[in-house]
C-alpha positions as CSV (number, residue, x, y, z in Angstrom):
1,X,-9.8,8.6,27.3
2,X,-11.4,5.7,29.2
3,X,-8.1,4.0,29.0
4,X,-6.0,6.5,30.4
5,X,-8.8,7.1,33.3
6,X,-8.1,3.6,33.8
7,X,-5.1,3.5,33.6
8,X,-4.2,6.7,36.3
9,X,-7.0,4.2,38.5
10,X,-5.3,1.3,38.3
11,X,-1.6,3.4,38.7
12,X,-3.5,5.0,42.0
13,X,-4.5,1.6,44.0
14,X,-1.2,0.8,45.5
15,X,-1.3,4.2,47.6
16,X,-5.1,3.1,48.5
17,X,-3.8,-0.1,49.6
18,X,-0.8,1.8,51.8
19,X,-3.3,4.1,53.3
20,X,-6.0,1.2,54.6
21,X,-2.9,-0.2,55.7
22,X,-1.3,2.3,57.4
23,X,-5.1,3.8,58.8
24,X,-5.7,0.1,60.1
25,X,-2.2,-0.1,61.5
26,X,-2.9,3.2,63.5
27,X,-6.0,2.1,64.6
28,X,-8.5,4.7,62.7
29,X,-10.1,2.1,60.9
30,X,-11.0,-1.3,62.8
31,X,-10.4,-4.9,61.3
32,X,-14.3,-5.3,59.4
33,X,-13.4,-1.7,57.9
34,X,-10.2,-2.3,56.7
35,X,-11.7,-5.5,54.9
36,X,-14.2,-3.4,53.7
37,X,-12.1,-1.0,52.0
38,X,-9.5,-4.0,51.1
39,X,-12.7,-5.7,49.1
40,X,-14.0,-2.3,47.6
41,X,-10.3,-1.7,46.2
42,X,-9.9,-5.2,44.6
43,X,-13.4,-4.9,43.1
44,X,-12.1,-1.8,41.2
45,X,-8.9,-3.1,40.4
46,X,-10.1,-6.3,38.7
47,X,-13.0,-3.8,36.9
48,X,-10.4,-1.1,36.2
49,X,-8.2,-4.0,34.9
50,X,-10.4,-5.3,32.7
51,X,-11.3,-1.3,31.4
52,X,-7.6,-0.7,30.9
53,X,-7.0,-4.3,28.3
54,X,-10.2,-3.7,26.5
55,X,-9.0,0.0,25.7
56,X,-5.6,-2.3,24.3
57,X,-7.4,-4.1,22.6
58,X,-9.7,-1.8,20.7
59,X,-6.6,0.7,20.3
60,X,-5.5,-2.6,18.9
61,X,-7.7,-3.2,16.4
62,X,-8.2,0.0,15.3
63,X,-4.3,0.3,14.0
64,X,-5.4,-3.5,12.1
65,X,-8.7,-2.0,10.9
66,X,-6.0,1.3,9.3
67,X,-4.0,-1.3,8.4
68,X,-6.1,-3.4,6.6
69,X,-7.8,-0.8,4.5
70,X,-4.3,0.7,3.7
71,X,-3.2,-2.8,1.8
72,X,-6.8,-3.0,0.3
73,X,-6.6,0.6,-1.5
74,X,-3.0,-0.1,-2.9
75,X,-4.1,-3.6,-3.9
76,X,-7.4,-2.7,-5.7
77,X,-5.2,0.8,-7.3
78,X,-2.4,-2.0,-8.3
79,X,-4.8,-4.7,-9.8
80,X,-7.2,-2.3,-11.2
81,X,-4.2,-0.1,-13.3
82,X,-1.7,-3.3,-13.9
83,X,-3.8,-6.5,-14.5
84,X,-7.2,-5.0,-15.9
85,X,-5.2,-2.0,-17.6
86,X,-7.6,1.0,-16.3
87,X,-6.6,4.3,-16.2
88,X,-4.4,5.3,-12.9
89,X,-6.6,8.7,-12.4
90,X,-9.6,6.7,-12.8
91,X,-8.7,4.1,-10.4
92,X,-8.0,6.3,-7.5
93,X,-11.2,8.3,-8.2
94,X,-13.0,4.7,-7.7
95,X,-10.7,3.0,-5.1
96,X,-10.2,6.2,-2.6
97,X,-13.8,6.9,-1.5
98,X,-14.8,3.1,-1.6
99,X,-11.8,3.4,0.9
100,X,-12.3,5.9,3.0
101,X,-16.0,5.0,3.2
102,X,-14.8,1.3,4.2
103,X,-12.0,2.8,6.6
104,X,-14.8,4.9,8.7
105,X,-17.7,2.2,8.6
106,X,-15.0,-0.6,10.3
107,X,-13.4,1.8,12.5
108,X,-17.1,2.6,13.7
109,X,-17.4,-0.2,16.1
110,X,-14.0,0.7,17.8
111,X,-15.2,4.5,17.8
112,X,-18.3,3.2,19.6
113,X,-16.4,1.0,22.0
114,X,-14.3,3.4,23.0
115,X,-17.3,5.6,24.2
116,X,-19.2,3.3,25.7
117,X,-16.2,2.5,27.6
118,X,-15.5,5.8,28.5
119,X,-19.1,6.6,29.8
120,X,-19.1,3.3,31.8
121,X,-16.3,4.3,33.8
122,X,-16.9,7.6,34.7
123,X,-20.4,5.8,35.8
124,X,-18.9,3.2,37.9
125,X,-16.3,5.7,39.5
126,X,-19.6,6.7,41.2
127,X,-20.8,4.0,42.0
128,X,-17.7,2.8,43.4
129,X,-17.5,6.0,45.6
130,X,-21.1,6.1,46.1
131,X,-21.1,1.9,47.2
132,X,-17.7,2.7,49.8
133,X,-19.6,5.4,51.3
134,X,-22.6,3.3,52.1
135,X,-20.7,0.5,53.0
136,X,-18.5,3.4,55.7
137,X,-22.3,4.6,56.9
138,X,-23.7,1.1,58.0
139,X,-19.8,0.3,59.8
């Protein structure tokens, strides 16, 4: 979720830019304002920018984590059934829970991340507004 808010932020900052642009050209905003807004809108585009590769990245590792713990149950069924010559019922019902249980304690982090992330910017989306209207009042 974070990533798409991010993402739909970062996708919304060109028509920001236009409108200062366009509100400065009119004369509704003077020169300090427009550079104002201008330094507000690159602050949230570097922070949304950063939001948006983070949420690659843990989406990222997430689909490695699956991955990984995909190749390590049919590895442990394979060498536990061909090489020590158990059982193939009884290897699943020892490999499958010690995989699932190892699938959900590595995708924890990313599960966490990806909260956290989502939390911190629906928090600094009001900050940002709450900063910009500040900044507008002292102008």
């Amino acid at each position: 979720m974070s990533e798409s808010a991010a993402r739909f932020i970062l996708d919304n900052l060109p028509l920001k830019q236009i409108k200062i642009e366009s509100d400065y050209s009119s004369g509704r905003i003077d020169k300090n304002e427009a550079n104002l807004c201008i330094e507000k809108l690159i602050r949230e585009s570097d922070y949304y920018g950063a939001m948006d590769s983070a949420g690659k990245l843990i989406s990222g590792c997430a689909k490695a984590y699956l991955l990984s713990n995909m190749l390590t149950l049919i590895t442990g069924i394979f060498i536990n059934s061909q090489l020590r010559g158990l059982d193939i019922r009884e290897t699943l019902i020892n490999y499958i829970p010690l995989s699932a249980s190892n699938c959900i304690i590595s995708l924890f982090s990313a599960i966490l991340l990806s909260t956290s992330m989502g939390v911190d910017v629906k928090r600094n989306q009001t900050l940002f507004s709450y900063y910009y209207k500040q900044q507008k009042g002292a102008s």
